[in-house]
Structure formats: C-alpha cells, structure tokens
C-alpha positions as CSV (number, residue, x, y, z in Angstrom):
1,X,-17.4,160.7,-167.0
2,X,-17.9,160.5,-163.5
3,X,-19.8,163.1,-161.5
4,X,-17.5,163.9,-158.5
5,X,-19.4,163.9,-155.3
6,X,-19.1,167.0,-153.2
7,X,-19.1,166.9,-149.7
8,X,-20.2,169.5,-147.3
9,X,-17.6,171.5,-145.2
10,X,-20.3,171.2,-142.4
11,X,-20.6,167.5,-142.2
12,X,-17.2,166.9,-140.3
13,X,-18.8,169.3,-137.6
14,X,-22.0,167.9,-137.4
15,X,-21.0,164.4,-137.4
16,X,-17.9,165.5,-134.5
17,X,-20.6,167.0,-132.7
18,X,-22.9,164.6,-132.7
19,X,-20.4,161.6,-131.7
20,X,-19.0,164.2,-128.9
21,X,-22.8,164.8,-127.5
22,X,-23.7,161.4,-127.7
23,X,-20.7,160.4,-125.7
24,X,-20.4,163.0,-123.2
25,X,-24.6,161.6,-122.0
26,X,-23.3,158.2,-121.9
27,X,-20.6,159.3,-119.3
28,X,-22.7,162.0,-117.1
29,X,-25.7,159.2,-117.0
30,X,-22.7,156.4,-116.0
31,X,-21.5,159.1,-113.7
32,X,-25.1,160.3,-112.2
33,X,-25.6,156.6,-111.7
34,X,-22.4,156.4,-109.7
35,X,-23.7,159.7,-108.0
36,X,-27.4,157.8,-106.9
37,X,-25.5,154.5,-105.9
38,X,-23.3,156.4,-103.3
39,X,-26.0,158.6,-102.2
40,X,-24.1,161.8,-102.9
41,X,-25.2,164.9,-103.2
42,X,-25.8,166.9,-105.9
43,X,-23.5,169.6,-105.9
44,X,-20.7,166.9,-106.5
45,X,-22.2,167.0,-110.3
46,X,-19.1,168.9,-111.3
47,X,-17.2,165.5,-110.7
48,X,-19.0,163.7,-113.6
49,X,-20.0,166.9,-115.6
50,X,-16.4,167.9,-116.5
51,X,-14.6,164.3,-118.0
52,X,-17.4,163.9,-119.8
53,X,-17.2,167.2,-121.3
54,X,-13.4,166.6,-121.7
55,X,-14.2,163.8,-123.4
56,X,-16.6,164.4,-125.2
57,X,-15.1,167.3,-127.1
58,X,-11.7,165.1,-127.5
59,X,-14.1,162.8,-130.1
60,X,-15.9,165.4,-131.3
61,X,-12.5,167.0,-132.7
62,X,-11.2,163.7,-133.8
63,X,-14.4,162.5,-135.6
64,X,-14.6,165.9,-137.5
65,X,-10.4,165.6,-137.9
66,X,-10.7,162.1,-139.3
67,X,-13.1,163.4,-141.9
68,X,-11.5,166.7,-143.1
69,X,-8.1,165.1,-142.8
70,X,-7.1,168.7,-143.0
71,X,-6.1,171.2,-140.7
72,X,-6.3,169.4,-137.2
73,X,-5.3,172.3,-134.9
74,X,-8.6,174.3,-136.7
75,X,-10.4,172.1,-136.9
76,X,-10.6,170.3,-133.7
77,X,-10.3,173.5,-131.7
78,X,-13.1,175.1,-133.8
79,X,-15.1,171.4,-132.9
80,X,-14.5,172.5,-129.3
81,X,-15.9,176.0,-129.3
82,X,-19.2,174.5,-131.2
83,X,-19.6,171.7,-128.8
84,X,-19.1,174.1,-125.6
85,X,-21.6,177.0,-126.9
86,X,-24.9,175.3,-126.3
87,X,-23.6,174.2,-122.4
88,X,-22.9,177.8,-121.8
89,X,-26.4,178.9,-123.8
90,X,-27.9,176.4,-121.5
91,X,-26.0,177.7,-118.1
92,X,-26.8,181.1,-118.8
93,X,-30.5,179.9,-119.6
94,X,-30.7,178.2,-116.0
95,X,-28.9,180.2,-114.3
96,X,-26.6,177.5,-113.3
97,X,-23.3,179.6,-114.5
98,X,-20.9,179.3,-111.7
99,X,-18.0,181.5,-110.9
100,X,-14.5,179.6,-112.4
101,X,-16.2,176.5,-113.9
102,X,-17.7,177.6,-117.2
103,X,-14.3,178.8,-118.6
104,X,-12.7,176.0,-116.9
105,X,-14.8,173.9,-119.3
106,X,-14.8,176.1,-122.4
107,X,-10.6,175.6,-122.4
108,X,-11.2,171.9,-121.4
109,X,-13.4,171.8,-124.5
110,X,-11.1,174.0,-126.9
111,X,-8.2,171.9,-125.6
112,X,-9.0,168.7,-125.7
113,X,-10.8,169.5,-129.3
114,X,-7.8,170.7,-130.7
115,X,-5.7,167.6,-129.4
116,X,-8.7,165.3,-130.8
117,X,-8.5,167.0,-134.3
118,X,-4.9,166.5,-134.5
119,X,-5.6,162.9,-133.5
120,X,-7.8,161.9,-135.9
121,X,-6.1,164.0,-139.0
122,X,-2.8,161.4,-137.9
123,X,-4.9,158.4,-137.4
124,X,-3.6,156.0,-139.6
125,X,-7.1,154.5,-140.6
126,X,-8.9,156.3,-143.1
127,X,-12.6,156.1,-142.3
C-alpha cells in the first residue's frame, strides 16, 4: 500500500509569495536602473514601485492558484493581502506611508492577486 503524501496548505502561499517577491525586485531594480540612467529624481519611485507590486502580486496569486487548483478567487486574493502586509509593516516602520498610495497598492495587490489565482486555477498546464 502506498503512503499518500500530504501536502501543506501553506506551501501554495509560500511558494506564491516567494515567486511574487522575487519578481516584483527584478522589476523595481530594472525600474531604479531606468530611474539612475535618466537622472530622475527620487520621488518619481512611485513610477517603478507600483507595476512591480501589481505584478508581483498577479504571480504570487497564480503560482499559489496553480498549486491549490482550488478556490482561485480565495486564494489569490488572500496571496495579495499576504504579499502587501510586510510593504505596509515596512512603510509604517520608515515612515514612508504616504497619504493615498498605500491603499492604492493594498487594492492593486488584492486585485491583481485575486485575478492571478483565478488564472492559474484555469491554466490548462498542471505544474
């Protein structure tokens, strides 16, 4: 008799939020790099720091919707509010929270989590 192998119900999460994180430094360093060539300045962050939070939480949600292959909508948006709390932990920590742009991101996030968890539940390849 085979032993069946039992998977965590955190893994989908971790793995989302690890592909999500990973991508959204690829895009803000592409985007600070942009930022240095031009010579602009550095309240213009905003312009990199959003997409790539956007992003970011879209594969996050997907990667974690492709593993579950459950429950999308959950799934993904729930991705989204775990990738945005440590950016607002770390804004509030800095003191870098500005008026309208932190929940402008934490809906970008949830949003774009949820549409990457129903994403990657419908993918049609199963890895």
């Amino acid at each position: 008799m085979r032993k069946r192998r039992r998977n965590s119900r955190l893994a989908p999460f971790g793995a989302g939020l690890a592909a999500g994180y990973l991508l959204t430094a690829g895009i803000a360093a592409a985007g600070a790099l942009i930022m240095w060539i031009a010579g602009a300045d550095g309240g213009l962050s905003w312009l990199a720091a959003v997409p790539a939070a956007a992003l970011g939480s879209f594969l996050c949600g997907r990667t974690a919707g492709k593993m579950r292959r459950r429950g999308g909508l959950k799934t993904g948006a729930l991705c989204g509010v775990l990738y945005c709390l440590p950016l607002i932990v770390l804004s509030l920590i800095f003191g870098q929270v500005q008026g309208v742009l932190l929940p402008v991101k934490l809906a970008l996030c949830i949003g774009f989590g949820a549409a990457g968890g129903v994403a990657g539940v419908n993918s049609q390849d199963k890895t």
